[in-house]
C-alpha positions as CSV (number, residue, x, y, z in Angstrom):
1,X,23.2,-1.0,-4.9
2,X,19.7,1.2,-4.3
3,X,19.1,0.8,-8.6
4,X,19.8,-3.1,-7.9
5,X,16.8,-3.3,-5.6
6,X,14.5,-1.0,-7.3
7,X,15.2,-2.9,-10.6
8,X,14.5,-6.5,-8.3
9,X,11.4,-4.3,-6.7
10,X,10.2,-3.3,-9.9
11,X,10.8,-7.2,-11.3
12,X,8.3,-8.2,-8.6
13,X,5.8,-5.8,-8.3
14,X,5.7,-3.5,-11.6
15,X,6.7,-0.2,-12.7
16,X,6.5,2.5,-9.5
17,X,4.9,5.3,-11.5
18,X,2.0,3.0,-12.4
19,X,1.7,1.6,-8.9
20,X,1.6,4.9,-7.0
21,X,-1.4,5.5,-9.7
22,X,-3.3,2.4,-8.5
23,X,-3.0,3.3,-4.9
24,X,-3.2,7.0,-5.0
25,X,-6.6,6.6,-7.1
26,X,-7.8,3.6,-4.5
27,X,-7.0,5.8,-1.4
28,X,-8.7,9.2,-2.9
29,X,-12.0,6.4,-3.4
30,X,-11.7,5.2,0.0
31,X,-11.3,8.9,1.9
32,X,-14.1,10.7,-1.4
33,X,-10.8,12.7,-2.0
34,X,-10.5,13.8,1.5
35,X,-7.4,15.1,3.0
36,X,-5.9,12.9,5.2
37,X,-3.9,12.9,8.2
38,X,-1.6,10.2,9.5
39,X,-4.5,8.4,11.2
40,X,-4.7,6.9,7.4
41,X,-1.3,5.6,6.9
42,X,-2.6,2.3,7.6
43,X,-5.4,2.4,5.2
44,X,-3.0,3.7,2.4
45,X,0.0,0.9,3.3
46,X,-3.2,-1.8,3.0
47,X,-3.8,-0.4,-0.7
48,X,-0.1,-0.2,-1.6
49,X,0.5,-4.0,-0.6
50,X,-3.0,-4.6,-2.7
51,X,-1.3,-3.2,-5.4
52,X,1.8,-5.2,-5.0
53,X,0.0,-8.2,-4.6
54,X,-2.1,-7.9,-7.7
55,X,1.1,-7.5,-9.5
56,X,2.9,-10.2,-8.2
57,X,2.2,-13.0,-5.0
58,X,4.4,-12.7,-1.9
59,X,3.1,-13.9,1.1
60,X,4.7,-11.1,2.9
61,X,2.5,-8.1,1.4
62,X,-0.3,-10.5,2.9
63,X,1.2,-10.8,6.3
64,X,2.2,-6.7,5.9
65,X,-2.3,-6.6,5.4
66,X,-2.4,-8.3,8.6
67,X,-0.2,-6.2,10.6
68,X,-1.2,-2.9,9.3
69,X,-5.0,-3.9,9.4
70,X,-4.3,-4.9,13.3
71,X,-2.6,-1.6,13.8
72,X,-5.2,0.4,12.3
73,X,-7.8,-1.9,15.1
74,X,-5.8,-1.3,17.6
75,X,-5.4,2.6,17.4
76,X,-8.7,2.9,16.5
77,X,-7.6,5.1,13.6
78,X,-10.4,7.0,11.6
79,X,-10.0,8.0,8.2
């Protein structure tokens, strides 16, 4: 069952590998190749739904933006 929905993940979005190389090289921009705590999980979920989206439209990585970007306001969360 878990290959059916990575196959149907990677159908809609692209292959993992390449993905995690957009966002990780996006997120090391953003922080200048800082460490990072938790305080930038919402930063880095922002990137990864980027990612998705440039690979394939679904409004829901564009509502996930939303909630994580309102998260991130919320806490007050500092990179």
């Amino acid at each position: 069952m878990i290959d059916k929905i990575l196959k149907e993940r990677e159908d809609s979005y692209g292959d993992f590998k390449d993905n995690a190389r957009k966002t990780t090289k996006m997120f090391n921009i953003l922080t200048d190749n800082r460490p990072c705590g938790c305080k930038a999980y919402p930063a880095f979920m922002i990137i990864t739904k980027l990612v998705r989206e440039f690979n394939k439209h679904n409004k829901d990585n564009l509502d996930d933006i939303q909630g994580y970007a309102k998260l991130w306001a919320e806490d007050h969360y500092d990179l």
